[in-house]
N, C-alpha and C positions, 0 to 999 in steps of 0.2 A: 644882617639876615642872609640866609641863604638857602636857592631855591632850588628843587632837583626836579630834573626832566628825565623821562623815560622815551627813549626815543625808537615808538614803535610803528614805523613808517615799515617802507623799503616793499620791495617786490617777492621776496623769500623766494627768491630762484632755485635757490640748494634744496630748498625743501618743498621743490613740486608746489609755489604759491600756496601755501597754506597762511593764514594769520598766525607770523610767528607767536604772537600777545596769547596766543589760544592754544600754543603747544605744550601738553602736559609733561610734567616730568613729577613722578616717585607721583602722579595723580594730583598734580596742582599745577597751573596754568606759569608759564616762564613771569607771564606779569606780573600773577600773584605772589612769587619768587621775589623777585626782582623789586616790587611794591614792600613786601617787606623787609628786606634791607634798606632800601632806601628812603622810605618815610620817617625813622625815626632820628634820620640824621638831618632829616630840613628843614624849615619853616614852612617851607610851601611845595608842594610835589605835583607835578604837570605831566602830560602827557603831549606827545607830539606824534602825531598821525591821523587820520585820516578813515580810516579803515571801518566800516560800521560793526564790524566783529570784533570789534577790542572790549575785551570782557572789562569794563569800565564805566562807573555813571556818575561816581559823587567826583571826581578831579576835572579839572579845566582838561579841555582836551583844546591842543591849539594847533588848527588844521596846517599843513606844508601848503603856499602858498605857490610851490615850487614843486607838485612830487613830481618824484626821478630825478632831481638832480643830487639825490645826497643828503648826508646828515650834515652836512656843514650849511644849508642851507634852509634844514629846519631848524636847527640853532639859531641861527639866526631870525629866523621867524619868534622863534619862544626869548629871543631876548630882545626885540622890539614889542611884545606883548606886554615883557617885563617893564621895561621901560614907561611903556602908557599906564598900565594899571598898577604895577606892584614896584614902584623906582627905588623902596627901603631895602629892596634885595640886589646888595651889591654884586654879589656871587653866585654862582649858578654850575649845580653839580650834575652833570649829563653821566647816563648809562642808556645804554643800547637795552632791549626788553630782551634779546639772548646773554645775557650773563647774571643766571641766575646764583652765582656763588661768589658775589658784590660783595666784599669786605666787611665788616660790622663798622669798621670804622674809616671807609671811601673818601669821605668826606671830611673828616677831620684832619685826617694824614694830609690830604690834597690842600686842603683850605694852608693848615701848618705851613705847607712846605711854601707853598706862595708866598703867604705871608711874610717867611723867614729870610727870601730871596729878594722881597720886594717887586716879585715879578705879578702881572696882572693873570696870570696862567698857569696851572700846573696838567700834566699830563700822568696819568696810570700807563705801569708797562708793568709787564710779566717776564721776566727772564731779561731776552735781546727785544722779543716783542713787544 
């Protein structure tokens, strides 16, 4: 099984503090974006942040135990969650809630490519990036 986190923490410096989770684009929320890529590719879809303006009610929101120190740090939090409550989910597919143009198939390619390496991690890039 595999579980996907939207990870919509952070302090949106770039954008004058606003709740990035609440930033509309084409009139629909990046969350709402990003919610729909990525739910159909998981078992379980989480949320990680903090923020009481995250347009969100029916998913696990699983607070940073740690905000300000980083996304690697709410991963961490969401897969020590993982761990106690949901341990059938070996795998766990992280997006940021600004990439609202998340693959249809993120998570398959990623899961794939792991798999195929035998490595415990696979990483998304874009070009060099």
């Amino acid at each position: 099984m595999i579980a996907g986190v939207i990870l919509a923490g952070g302090r949106a410096r770039r954008m004058g503090g606003a709740v990035k989770a609440g930033v509309t684009l084409g009139g629909i929320s990046l969350f709402a974006h990003v919610r729909r890529r990525l739910e159909p590719q998981c078992a379980l879809l989480l949320v990680s942040g903090g923020d009481p303006g995250l347009p969100v009610s029916d998913l696990p929101v699983i607070v940073d135990e740690h905000p300000g120190l980083g996304p690697v740090c709410a991963v961490a939090g969401v897969l020590g969650w993982l761990a106690r409550r949901r341990p059938e989910c070996r795998w766990l597919a992280v997006s940021a809630v600004d990439t609202p143009f998340l693959p249809e198939d993120f998570v398959s390619r990623l899961h794939h490519t792991a798999v195929a390496a035998e490595a415990r991690l696979a990483v998304a890039r874009s070009g060099a990036r």
